[in-house]
N, C-alpha and C positions, 0 to 999 in steps of 0.2 A: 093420351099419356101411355106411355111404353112399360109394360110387367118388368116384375123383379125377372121373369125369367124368358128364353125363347127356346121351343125345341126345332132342328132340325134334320135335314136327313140328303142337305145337297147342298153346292155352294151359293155363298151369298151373303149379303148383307147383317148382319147380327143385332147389332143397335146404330141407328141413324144419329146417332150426336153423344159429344165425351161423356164417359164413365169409368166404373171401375166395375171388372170383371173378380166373383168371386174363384170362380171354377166352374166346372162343369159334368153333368152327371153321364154317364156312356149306358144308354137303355141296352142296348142290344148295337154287335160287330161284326162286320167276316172280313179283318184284313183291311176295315175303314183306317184313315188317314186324316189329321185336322192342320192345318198350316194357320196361324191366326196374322190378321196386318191391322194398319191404323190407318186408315184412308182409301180404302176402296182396294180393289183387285190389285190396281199397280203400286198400295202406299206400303208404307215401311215394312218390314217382317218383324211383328213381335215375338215369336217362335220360330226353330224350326219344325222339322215335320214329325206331329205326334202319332202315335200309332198306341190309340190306347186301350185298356180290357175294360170290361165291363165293370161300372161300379164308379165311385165319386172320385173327382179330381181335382184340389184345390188348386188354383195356378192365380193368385190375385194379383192384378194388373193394373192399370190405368191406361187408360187409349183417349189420346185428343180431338180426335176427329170423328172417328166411326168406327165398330170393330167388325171386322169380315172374314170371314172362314172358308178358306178351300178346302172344301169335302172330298177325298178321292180313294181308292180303290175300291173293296167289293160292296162292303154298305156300311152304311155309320148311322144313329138315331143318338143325335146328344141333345141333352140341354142345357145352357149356359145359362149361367145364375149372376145376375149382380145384386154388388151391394146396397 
């Protein structure tokens, strides 16, 4: 069984089967970037591209498939919380 929560630091997978995302916390940035989709690399784009500061971020969602996050520029350490 899968935690309330997952930290990351690079693209990929987030939760393997539907939920609802509550947000997510930004430990530490330089210039990171999060793109969040519902089905893998190529499914839908629930966001576009965040670029966010350090500190909490509420963004509650629902995702039916899986929710996966493209990490991109200098660093990003999040963790994403569901409900």
């Amino acid at each position: 069984m899968q935690g309330l929560n997952k930290r990351m630091t690079a693209t990929g997978t987030v939760k393997s089967s539907p939920g609802r995302l509550a947000g997510f916390y930004v430990a530490a940035t330089s210039s990171g970037t999060v793109v969040l989709r519902d089905g893998g690399a190529s499914g839908s784009q629930l966001t576009g591209t965040i670029t966010p500061a350090v500190g909490w971020h509420a963004l509650p969602m629902r995702f039916g498939k899986d929710l996966h996050a493209t990490i991109a520029g200098s660093s990003l350490d999040v963790t994403f919380v569901f409900e």
